[in-house]
C-alpha positions, 0 to 999 in steps of 0.5 A: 500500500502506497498512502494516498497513491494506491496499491503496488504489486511486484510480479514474477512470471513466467511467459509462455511464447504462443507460437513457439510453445516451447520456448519461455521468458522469465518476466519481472513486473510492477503494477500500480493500481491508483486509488479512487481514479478509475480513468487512470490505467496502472502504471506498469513497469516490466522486464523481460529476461531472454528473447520471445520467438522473432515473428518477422517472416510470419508478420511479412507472410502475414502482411502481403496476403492481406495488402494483396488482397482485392476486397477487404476481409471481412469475417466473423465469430474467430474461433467459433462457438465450438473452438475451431479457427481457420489457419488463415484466421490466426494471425487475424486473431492474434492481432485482436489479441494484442489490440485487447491487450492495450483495451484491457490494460486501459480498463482493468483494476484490481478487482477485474480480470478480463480475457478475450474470449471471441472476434463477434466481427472484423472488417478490413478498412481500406487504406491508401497508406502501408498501414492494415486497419482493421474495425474489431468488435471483440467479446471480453470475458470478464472473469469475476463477474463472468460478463461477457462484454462487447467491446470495438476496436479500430486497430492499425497495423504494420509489421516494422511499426507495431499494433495501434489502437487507435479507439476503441469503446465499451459497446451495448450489449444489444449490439451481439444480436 
């Protein structure tokens, strides 16, 4: 407990490389939590100790398929009710994976604890740029209050600049139906 600032957590983990199942990272992390201002995100200091599986080519793959592209992907319900993802949809999903990460630490406390659980949708949004924009509308599976909440997400993205959120909002529930 910091007085009048908030609660501070120091965290060791380890983190497991999803592409690489069998190569993982020792991580040290502190987070603080402020008190009182939920619009504040904690404050989050971390180092990482090794190298995480270098992506490069499989980004470049990646890329250049969906830049190739004659019409903007549009897909829906990644994985589906029973699991099941296409391969060609993986990498679409590890990019709302990330981008949820960004939505998720921006709106988490101490008392929540939130995962991706499903893209409901996305859509490709056509560019002039190199970027790749995409337009989520995400499931995020609130773990204690076991919510499931609708969250949007336009995400950029390119593969030597990294993921971008560039908005993202708190969605009615009604707009699942």
């Amino acid at each position: 407990d910091i007085a009048d600032v908030g609660h501070k957590y120091h965290l060791e983990l380890e983190l497991e490389d999803i592409l690489n199942k069998d190569s993982n990272v020792n991580c040290t992390a502190e987070v603080l939590y402020h008190l009182g201002n939920k619009a504040l995100p904690p404050d989050v200091q971390f180092t990482i100790d090794g190298e995480l599986k270098n992506t490069d080519e499989a980004d470049n793959v990646f890329y250049n398929r969906i830049k190739s592209r004659e019409k903007e992907l549009v897909a829906e319900n990644i994985p589906d009710s029973h699991g099941n993802m296409s391969p060609e949809m993986e990498p679409i999903h590890l990019l709302a994976w990330a981008a949820s990460g960004y939505v998720i630490w921006q709106n988490s406390t101490e008392n929540t604890n939130f995962q991706l659980a499903q893209i409901k949708r996305v859509k490709q949004v056509k560019r002039s740029d190199e970027y790749l924009e995409f337009d989520y509308l995400v499931l995020l599976h609130e773990m204690v209050s076991q919510e499931i909440i609708p969250w949007q997400m336009t995400v950029l993205w390119h593969p030597q600049h990294g993921v971008q959120v560039t908005q993202n909002s708190l969605q009615p529930k009604h707009s699942l139906e």
